[in-house]
N, C-alpha and C positions, 0 to 999 in steps of 0.2 A: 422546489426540486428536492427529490430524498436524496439525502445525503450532502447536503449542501455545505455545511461549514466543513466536513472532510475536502470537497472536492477547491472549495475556497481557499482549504489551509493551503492544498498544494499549489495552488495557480501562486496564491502571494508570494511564497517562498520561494518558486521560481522551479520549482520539480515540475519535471515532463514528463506527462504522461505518453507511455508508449503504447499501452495496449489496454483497452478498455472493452473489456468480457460481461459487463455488468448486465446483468439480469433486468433491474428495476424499470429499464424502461419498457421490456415488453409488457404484456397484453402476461402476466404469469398464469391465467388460467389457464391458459392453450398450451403454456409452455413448462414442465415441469423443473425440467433445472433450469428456469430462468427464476423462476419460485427458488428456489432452493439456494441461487446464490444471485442474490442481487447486487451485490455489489464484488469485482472481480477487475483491479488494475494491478500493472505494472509500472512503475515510475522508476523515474533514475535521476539522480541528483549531481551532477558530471562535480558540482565543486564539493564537494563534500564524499564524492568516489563511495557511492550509494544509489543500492537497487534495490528496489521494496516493491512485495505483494503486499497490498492492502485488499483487503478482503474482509464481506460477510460469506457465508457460508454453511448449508446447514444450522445455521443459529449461532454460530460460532462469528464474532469480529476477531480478525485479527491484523497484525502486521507481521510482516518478515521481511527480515533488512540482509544483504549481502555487502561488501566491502567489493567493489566493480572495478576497482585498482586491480585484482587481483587474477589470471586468466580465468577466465569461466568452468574449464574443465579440467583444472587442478584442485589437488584437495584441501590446500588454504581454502579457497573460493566456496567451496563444500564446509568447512570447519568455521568459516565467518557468518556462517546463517545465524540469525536469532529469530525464533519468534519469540511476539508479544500476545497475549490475550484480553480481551476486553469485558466489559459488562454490559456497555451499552457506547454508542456515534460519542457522547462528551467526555468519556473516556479517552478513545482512540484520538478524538482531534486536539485535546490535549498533548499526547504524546505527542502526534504528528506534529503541532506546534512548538515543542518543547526540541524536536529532534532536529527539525529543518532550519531552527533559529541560530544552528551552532553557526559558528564565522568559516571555521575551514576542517580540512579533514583530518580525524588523527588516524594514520595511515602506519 
């Protein structure tokens, strides 16, 4: 499966996935931006009060984490985005394993 130790990190750790856009598994010829972004989730981590796109993209991997303590459309909630960048999947699952291993949230 592509993309398999990201999608492992999160299952272990206990992130749910909410919304899974990912490209990789069509047929990308047929499909342009399925090509283009193959990999495209939303997760949420309820104990840890964390909401992350994880994404490839145009060639770009990245993560971006939000603090989901916080209302959605207030601009804390806006002002807690980070993205991360990558180089390559051992990178990011890295991160992602390094991030989701914390015990609780600093809020």
């Amino acid at each position: 499966m592509k993309y398999k130790r990201i999608y492992d990190t999160l299952q272990t750790s206990g992130a749910r996935i909410v919304l899974d856009q990912s490209g990789w598994r069509a047929n990308s010829s047929d499909n342009w931006i399925a090509s283009q972004r193959p990999l495209w989730l939303v997760v949420e981590v309820p104990r840890l009060h964390l909401r992350m796109w994880v994404a490839h993209e145009f060639g770009t991997l990245s993560v971006t984490t939000a603090n989901s303590a916080l209302p959605t459309d207030s601009r804390a909630y806006h002002e807690s985005n980070t993205r991360r960048v990558f180089q390559n999947q051992c990178q990011m699952a890295k991160y992602l394993e390094d991030l989701l291993s914390r015990k609780e949230a600093a809020v």
